[in-house]
NUZA-831103 format. One record per residue: chain; x, y, z of N, C-alpha, C, O in turn. Coordinates in nm, 3 decimals. Example, Ala and Ser with C-alpha at 12.3 -4.5 7.8 and 13.67 -1.06 7.14 Angstrom:
// residues 2
("A",(1.319,-0.569,0.780),(1.230,-0.450,0.780),(1.320,-0.330,0.780),(1.424,-0.332,0.846))
("A",(1.285,-0.225,0.708),(1.367,-0.106,0.714),(1.290,0.003,0.787),(1.341,0.114,0.804))
//
This chain:
// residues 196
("A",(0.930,5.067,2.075),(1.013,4.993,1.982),(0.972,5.033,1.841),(0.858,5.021,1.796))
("A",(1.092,5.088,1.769),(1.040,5.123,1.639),(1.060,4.971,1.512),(1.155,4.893,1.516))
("A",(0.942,4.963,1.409),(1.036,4.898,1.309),(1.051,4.952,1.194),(0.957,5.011,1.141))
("A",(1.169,4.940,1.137),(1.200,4.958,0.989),(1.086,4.897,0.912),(1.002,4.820,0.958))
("A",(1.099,4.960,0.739),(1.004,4.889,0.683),(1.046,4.768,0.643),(0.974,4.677,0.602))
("A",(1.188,4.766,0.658),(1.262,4.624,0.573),(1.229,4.469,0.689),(1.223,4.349,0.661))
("A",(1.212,4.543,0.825),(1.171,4.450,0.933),(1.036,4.413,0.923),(0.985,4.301,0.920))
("A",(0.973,4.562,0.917),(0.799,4.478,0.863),(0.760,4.395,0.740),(0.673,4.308,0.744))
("A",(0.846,4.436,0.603),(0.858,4.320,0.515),(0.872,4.187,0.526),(0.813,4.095,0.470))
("A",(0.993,4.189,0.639),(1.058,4.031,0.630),(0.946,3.982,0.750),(0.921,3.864,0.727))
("A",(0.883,4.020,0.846),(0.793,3.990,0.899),(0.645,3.933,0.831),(0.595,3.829,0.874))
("A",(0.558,4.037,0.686),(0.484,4.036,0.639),(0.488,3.855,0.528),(0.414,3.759,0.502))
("A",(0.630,3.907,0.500),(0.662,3.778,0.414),(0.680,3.628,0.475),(0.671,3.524,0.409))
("A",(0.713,3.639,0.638),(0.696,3.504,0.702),(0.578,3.430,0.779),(0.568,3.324,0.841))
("A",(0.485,3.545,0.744),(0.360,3.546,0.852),(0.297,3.421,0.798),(0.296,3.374,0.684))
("A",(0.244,3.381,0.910),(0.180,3.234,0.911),(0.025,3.273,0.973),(0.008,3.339,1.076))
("A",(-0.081,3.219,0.887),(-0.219,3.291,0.915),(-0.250,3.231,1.039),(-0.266,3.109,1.042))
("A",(-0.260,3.298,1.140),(-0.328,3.243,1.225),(-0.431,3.329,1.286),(-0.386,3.440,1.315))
("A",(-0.561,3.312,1.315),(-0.705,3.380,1.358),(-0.660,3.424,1.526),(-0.727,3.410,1.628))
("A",(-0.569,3.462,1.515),(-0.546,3.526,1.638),(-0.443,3.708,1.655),(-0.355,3.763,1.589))
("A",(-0.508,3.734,1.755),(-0.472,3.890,1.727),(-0.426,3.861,1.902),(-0.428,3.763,1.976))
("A",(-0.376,4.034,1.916),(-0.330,4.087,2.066),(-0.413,4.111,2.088),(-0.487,4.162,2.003))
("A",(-0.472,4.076,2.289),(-0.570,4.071,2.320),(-0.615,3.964,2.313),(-0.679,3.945,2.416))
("A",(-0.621,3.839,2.220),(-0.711,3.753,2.234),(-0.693,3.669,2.340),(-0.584,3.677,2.396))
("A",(-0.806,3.557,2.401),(-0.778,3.505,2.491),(-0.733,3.356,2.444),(-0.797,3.327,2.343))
("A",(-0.676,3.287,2.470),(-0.566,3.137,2.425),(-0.599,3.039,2.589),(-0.592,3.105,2.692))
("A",(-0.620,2.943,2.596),(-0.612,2.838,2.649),(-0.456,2.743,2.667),(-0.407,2.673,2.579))
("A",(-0.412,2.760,2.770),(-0.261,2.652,2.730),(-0.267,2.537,2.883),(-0.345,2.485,2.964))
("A",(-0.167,2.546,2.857),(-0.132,2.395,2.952),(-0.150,2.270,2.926),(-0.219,2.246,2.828))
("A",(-0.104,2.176,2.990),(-0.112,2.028,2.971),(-0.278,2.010,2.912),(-0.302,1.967,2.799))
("A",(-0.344,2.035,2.973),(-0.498,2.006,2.990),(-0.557,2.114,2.918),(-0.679,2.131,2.920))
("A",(-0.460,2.209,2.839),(-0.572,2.378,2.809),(-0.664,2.364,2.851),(-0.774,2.337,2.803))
("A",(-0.623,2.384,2.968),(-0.744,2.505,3.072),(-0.691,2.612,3.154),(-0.731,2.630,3.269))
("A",(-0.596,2.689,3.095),(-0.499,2.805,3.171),(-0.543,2.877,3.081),(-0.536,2.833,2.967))
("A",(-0.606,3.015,3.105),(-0.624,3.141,3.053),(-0.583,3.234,3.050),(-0.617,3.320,3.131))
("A",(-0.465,3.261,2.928),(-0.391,3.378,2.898),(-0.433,3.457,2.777),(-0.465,3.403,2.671))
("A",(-0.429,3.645,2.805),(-0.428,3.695,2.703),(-0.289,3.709,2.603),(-0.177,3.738,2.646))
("A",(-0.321,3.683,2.463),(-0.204,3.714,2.368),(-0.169,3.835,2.377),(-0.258,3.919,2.364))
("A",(0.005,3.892,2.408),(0.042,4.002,2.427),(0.129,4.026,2.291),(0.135,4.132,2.228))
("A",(0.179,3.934,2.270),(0.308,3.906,2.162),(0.310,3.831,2.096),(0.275,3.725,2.147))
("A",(0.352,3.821,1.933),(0.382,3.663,1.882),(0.535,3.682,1.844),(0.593,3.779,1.894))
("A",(0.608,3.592,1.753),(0.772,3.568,1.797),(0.803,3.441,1.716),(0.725,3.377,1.645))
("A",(0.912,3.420,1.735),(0.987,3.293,1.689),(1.076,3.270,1.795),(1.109,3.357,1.875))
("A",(1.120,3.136,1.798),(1.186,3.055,1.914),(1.310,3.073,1.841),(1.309,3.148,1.743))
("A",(1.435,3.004,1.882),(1.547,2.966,1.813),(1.565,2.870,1.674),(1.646,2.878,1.582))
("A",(1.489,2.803,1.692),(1.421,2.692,1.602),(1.359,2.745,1.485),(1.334,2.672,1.389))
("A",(1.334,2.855,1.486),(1.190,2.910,1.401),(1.076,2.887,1.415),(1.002,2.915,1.321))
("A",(1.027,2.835,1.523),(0.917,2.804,1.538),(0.813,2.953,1.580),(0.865,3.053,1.630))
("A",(0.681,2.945,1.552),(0.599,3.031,1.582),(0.560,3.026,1.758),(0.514,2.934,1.825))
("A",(0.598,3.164,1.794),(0.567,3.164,1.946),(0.459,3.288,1.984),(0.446,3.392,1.921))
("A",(0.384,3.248,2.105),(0.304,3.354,2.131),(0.351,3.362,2.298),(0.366,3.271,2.379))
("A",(0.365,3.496,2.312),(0.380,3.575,2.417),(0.562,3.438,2.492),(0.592,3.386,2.599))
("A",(0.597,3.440,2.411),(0.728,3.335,2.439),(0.730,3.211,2.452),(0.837,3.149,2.451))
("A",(0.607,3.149,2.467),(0.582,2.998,2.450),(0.536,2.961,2.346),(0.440,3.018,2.293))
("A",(0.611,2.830,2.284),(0.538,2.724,2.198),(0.401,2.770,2.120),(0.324,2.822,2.201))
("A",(0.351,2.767,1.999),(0.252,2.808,2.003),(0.204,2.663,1.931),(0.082,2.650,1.927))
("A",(0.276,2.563,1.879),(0.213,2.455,1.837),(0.299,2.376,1.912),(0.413,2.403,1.949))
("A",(0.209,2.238,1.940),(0.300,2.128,1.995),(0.351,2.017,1.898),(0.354,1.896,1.921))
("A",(0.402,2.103,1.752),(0.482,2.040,1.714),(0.579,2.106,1.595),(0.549,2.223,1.568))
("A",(0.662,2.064,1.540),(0.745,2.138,1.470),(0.693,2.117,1.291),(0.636,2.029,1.226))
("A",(0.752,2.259,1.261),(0.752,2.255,1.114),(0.880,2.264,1.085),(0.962,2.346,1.126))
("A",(0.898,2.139,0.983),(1.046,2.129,0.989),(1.097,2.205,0.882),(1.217,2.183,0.863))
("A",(1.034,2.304,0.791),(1.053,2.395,0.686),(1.125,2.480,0.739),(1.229,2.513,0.684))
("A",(1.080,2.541,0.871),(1.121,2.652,0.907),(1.244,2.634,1.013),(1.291,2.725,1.081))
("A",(1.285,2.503,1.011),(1.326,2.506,1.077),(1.498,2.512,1.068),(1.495,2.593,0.976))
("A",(1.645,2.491,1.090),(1.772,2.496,0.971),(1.783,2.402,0.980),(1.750,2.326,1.071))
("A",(1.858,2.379,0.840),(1.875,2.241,0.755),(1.923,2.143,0.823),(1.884,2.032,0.789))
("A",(2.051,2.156,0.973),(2.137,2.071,0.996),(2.018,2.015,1.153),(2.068,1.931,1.228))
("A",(1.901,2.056,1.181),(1.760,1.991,1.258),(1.663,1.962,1.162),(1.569,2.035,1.192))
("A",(1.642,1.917,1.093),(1.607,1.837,0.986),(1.589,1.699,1.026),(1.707,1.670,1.048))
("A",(1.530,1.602,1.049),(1.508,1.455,1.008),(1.612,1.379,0.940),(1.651,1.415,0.830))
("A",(1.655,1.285,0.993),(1.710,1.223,0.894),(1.675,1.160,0.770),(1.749,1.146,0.672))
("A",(1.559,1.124,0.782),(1.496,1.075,0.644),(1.454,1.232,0.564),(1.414,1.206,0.451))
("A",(1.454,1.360,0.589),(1.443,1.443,0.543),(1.589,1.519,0.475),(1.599,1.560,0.359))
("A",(1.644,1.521,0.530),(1.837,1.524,0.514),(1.845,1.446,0.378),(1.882,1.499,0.274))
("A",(1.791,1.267,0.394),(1.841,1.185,0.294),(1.765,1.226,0.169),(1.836,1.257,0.073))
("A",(1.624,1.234,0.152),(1.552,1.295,0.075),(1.607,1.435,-0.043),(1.607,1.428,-0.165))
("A",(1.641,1.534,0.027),(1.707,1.603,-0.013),(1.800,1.601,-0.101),(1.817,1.657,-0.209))
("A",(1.876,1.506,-0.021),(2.034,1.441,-0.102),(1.983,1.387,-0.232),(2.013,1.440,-0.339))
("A",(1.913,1.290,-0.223),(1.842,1.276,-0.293),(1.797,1.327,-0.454),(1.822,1.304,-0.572))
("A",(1.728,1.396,-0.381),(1.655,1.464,-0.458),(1.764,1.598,-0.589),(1.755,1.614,-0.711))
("A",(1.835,1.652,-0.507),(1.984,1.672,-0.585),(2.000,1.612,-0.666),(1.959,1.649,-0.775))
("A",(2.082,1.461,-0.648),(2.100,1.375,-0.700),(2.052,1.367,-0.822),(2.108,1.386,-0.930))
("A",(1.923,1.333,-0.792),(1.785,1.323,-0.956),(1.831,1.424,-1.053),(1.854,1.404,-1.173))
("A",(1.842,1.552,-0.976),(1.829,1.683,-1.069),(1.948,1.704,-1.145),(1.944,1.786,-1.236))
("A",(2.076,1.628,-1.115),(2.191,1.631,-1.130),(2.197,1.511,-1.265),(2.266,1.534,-1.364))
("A",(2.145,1.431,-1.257),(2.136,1.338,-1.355),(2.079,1.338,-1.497),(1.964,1.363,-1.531))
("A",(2.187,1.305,-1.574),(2.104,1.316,-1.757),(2.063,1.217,-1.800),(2.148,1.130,-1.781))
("A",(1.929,1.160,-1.877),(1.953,1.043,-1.921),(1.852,1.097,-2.088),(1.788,1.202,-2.095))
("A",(1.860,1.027,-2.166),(1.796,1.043,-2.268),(1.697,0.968,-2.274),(1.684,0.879,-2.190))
("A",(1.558,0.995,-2.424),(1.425,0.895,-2.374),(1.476,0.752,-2.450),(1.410,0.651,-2.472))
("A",(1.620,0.779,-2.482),(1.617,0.665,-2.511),(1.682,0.543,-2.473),(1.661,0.427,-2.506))
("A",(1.784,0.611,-2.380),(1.827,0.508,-2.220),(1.719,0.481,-2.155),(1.676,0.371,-2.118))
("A",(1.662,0.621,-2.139),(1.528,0.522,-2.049),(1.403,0.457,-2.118),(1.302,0.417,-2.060))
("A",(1.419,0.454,-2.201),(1.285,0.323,-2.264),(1.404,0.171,-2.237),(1.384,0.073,-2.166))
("A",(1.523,0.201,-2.323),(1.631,0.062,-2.261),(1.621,-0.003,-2.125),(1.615,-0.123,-2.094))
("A",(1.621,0.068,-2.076),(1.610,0.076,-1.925),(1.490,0.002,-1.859),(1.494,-0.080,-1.766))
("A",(1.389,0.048,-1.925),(1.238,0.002,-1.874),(1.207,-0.087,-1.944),(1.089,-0.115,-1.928))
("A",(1.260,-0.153,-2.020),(1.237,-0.285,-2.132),(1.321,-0.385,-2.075),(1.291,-0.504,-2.075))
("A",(1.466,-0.324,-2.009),(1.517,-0.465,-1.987),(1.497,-0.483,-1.827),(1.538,-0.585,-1.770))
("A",(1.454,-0.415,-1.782),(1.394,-0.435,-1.613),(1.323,-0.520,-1.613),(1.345,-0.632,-1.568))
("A",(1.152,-0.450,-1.702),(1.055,-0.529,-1.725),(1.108,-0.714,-1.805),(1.057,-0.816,-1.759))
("A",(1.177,-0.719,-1.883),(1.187,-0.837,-1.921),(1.290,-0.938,-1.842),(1.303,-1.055,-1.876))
("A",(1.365,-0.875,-1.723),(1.424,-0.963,-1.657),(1.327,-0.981,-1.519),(1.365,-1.059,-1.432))
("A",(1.185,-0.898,-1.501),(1.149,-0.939,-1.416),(1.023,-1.088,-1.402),(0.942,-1.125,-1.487))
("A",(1.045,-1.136,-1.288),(0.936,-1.238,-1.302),(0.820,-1.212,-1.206),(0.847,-1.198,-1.087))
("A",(0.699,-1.205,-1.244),(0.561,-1.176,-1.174),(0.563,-1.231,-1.081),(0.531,-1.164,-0.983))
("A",(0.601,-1.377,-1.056),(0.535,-1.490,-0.975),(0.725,-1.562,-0.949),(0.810,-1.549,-1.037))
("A",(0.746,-1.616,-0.845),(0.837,-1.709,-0.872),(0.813,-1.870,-0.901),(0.708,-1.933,-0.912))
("A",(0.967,-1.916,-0.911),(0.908,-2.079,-0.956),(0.868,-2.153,-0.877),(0.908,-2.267,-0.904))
("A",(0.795,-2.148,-0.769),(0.758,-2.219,-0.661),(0.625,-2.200,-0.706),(0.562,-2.305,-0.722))
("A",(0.539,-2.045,-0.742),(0.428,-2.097,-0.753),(0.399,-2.138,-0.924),(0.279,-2.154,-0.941))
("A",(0.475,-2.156,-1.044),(0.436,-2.151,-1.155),(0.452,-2.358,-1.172),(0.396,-2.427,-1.257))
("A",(0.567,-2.415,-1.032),(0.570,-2.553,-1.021),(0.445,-2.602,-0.957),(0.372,-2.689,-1.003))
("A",(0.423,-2.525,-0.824),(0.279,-2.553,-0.811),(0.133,-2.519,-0.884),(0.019,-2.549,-0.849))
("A",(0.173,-2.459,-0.978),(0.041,-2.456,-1.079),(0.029,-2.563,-1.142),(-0.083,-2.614,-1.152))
("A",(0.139,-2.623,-1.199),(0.183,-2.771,-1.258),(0.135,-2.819,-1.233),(0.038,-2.857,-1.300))
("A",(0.175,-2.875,-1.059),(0.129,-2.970,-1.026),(-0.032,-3.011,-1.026),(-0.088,-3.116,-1.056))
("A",(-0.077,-2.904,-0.986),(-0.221,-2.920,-0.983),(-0.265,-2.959,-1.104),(-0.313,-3.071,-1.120))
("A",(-0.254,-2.885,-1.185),(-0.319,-2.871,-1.320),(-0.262,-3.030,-1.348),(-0.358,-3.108,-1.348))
("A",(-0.131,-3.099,-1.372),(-0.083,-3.227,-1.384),(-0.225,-3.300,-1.331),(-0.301,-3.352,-1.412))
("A",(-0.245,-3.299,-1.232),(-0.335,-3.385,-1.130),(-0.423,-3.348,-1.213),(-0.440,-3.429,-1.304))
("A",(-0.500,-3.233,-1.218),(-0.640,-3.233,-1.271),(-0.640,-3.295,-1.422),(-0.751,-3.327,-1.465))
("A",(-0.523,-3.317,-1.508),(-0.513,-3.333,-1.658),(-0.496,-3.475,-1.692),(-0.522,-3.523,-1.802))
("A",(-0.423,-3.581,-1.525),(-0.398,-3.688,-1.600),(-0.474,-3.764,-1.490),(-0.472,-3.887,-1.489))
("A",(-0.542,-3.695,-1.397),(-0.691,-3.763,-1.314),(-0.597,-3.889,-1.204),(-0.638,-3.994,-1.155))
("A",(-0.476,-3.829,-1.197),(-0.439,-3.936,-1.076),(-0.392,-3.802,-0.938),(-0.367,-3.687,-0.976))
("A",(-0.387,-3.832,-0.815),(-0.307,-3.720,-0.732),(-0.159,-3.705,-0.790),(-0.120,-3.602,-0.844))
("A",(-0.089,-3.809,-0.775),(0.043,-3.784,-0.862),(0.066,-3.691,-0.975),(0.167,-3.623,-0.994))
("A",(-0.022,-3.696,-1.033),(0.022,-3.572,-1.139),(0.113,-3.634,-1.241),(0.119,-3.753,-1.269))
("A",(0.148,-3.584,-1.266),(0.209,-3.623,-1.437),(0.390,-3.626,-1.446),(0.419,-3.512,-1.480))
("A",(0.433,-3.653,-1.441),(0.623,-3.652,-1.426),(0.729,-3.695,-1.588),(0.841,-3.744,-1.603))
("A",(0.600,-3.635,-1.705),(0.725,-3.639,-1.848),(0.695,-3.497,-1.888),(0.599,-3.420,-1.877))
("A",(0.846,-3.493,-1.953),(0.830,-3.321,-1.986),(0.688,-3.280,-2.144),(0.631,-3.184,-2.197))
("A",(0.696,-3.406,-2.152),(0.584,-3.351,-2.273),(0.430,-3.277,-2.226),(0.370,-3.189,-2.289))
("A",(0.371,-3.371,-2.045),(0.299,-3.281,-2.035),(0.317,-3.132,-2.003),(0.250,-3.034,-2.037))
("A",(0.441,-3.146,-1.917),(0.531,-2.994,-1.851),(0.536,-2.926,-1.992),(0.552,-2.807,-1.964))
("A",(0.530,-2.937,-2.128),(0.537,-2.860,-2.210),(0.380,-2.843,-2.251),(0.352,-2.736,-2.304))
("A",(0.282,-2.930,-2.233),(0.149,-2.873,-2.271),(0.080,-2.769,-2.181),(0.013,-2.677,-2.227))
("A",(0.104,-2.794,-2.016),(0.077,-2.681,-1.959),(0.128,-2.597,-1.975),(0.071,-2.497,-1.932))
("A",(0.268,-2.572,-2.046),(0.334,-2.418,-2.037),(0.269,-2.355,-2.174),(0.240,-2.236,-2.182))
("A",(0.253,-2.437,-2.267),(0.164,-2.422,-2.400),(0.066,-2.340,-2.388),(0.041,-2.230,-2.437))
("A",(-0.010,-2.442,-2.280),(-0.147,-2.420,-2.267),(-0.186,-2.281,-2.183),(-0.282,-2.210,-2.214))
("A",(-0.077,-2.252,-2.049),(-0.140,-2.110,-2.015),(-0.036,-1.995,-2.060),(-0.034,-1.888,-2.000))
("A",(0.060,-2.025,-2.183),(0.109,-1.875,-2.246),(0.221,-1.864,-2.188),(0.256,-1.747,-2.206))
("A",(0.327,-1.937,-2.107),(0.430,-1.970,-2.016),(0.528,-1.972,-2.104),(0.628,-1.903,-2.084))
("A",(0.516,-2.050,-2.217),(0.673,-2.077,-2.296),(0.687,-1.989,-2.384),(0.739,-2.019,-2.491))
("A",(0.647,-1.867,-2.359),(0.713,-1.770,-2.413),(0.865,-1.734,-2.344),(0.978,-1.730,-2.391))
("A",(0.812,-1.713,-2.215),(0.914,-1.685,-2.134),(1.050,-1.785,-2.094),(1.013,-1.896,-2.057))
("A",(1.131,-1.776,-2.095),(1.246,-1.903,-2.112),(1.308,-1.906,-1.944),(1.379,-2.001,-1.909))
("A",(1.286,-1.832,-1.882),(1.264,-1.774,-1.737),(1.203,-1.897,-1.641),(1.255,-1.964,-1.551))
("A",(1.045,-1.894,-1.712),(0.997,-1.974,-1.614),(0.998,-2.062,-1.670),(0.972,-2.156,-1.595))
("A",(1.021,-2.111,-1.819),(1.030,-2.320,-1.831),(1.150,-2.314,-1.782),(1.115,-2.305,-1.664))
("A",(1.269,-2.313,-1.777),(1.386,-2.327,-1.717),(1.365,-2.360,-1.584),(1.383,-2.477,-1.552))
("A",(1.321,-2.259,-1.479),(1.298,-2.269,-1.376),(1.178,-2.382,-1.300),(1.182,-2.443,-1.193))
("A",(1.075,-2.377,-1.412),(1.010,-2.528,-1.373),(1.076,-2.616,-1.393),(1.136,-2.676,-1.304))
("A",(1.080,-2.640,-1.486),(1.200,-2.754,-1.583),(1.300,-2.844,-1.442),(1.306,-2.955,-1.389))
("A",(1.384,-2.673,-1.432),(1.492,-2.757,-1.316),(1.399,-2.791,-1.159),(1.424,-2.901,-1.111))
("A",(1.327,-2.728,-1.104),(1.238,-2.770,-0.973),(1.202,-2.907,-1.010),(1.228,-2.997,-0.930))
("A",(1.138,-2.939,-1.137),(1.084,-3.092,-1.176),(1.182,-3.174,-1.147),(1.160,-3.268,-1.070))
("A",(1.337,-3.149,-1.215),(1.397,-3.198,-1.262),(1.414,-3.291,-1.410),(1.479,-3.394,-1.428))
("A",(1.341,-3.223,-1.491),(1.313,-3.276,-1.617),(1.450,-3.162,-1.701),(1.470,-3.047,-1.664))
("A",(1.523,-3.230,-1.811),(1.615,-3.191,-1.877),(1.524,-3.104,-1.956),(1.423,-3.123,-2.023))
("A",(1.620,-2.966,-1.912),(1.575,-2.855,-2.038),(1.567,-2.842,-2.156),(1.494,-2.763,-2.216))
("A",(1.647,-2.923,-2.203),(1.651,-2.945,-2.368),(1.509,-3.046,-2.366),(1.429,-2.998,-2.447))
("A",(1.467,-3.137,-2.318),(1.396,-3.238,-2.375),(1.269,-3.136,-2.338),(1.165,-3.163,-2.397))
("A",(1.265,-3.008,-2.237),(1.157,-2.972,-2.220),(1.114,-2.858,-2.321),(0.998,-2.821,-2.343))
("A",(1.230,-2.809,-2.377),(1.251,-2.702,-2.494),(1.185,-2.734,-2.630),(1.138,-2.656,-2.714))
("A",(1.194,-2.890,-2.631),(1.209,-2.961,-2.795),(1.045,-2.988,-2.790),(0.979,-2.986,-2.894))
("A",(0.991,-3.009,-2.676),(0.834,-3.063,-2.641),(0.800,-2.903,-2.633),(0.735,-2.870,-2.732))
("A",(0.817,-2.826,-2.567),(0.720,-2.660,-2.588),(0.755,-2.641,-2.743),(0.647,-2.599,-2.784))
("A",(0.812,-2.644,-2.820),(0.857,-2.639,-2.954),(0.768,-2.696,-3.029),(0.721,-2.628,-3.120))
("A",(0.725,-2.825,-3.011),(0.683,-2.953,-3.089),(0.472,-2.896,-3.056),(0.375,-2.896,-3.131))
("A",(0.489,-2.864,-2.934),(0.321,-2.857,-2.874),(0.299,-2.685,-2.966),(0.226,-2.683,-3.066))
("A",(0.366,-2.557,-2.920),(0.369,-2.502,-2.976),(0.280,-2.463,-3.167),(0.188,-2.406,-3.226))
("A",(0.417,-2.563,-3.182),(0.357,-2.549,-3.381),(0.178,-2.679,-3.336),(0.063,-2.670,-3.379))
("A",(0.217,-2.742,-3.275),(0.060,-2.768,-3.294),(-0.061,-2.732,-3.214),(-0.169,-2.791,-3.212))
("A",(-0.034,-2.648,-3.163),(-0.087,-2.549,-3.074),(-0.181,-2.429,-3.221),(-0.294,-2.416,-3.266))
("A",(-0.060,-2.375,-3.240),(-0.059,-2.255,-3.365),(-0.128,-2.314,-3.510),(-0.187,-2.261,-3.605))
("A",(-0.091,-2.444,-3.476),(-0.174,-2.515,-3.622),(-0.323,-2.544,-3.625),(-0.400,-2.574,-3.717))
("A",(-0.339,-2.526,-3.504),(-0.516,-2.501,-3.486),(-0.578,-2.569,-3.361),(-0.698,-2.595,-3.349))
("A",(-0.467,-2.598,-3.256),(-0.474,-2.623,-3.139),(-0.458,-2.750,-3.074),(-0.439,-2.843,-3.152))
("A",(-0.460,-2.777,-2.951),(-0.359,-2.904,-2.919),(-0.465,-3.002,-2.939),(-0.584,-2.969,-2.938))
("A",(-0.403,-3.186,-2.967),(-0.454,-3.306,-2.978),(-0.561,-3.339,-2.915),(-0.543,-3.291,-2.803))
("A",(-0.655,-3.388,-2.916),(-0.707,-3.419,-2.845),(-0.676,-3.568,-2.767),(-0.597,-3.641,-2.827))
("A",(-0.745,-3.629,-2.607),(-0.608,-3.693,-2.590),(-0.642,-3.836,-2.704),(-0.553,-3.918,-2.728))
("A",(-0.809,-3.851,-2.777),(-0.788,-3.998,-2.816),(-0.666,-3.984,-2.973),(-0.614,-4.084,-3.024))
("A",(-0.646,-3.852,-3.021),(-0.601,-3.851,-3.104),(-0.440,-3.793,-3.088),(-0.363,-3.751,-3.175))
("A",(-0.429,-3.805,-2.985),(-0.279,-3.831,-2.928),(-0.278,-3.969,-2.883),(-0.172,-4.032,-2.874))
("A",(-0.399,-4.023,-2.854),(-0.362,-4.147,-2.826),(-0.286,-4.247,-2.942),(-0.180,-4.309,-2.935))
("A",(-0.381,-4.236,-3.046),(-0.371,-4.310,-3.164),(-0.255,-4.261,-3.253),(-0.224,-4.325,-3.354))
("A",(-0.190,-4.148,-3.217),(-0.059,-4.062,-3.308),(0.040,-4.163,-3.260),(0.138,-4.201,-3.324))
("A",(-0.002,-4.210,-3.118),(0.154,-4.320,-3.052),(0.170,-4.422,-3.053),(0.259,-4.488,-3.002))
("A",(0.037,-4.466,-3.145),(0.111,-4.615,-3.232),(0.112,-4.639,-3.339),(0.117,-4.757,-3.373))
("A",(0.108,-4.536,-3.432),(0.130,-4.511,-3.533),(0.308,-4.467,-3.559),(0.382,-4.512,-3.646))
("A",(0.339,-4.370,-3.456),(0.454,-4.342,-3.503),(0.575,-4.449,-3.433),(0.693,-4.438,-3.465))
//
């Protein structure tokens, strides 16, 4: 059998290293313990690497293999991946983009930012009940950096059932005295409420 050099090229260029020559001795079967010498190596229909006409791995490389035996999650990938390359965006859609994701997302939902409440309620007004006016619901949101976000007082707010406005006007009110050099203490919240 003669080959061209254009056959030994396209051969040289697909070769896959493997520490095996003609002549060598190979182990196969269920159990490799069948002893055959390598006469030949080859490709299957598939592309797969074959020695002396059998299998030479027991499993596939799906590189070599054509596009339409492919994986389906490999198929979709692809598509994919097109897709991306096909797409323009500027850095300044995508900073838009990543600002308003990030600011519509919430870390935690309102189940656990109501159950932080509650606890903290309990630990702040020393009964199990916990606390049920929006003025304290506005010192805890004060107090751990919460009423920034309008996200989660809303969303506590309504789980409580305390009116958003009255809970808006109290993070507002705690706030500036928060920023004015920090919140009341309670005997001097005590004494602010019969005064005013």
């Amino acid at each position: 059998m003669k080959i061209t050099k254009r056959q030994l090229r396209r051969v040289i260029q697909e070769a896959m290293e493997l520490d095996l020559e003609v002549g060598d001795v190979i182990l196969t079967g269920k159990f490799k313990n069948k002893r055959k010498v390598v006469k030949d190596f080859g490709k299957d229909d598939l592309g797969q690497p074959t020695i002396n006409g059998m299998k030479a791995l027991s499993f596939r490389i799906e590189k070599l293999m054509p596009k339409d035996k492919w994986s389906k999650q490999s198929k979709e990938a692809l598509e994919f991946a097109k897709e991306v390359n096909e797409m323009k965006i500027t850095k300044r859609q995508l900073r838009h983009l990543i600002v308003e994701i990030i600011s519509s997302m919430d870390f935690r939902d309102d189940e656990t930012y109501t159950q932080q409440f509650k606890t903290w309620a309990a630990e702040y007004m020393g009964t199990p009940s916990g606390a049920n006016s929006s003025s304290v619901l506005a010192t805890f949101l004060v107090d751990q950096g919460y009423d920034k976000n309008k996200n989660i007082v809303a969303g506590v707010a309504g789980d409580l059932g305390f009116d958003l406005r009255d809970v808006e006007m109290e993070v507002a009110r705690q706030r500036k005295e928060y920023d004015a050099g920090g919140v009341l203490s309670d005997e001097e919240d005590y004494e602010r409420g019969f005064k005013s």
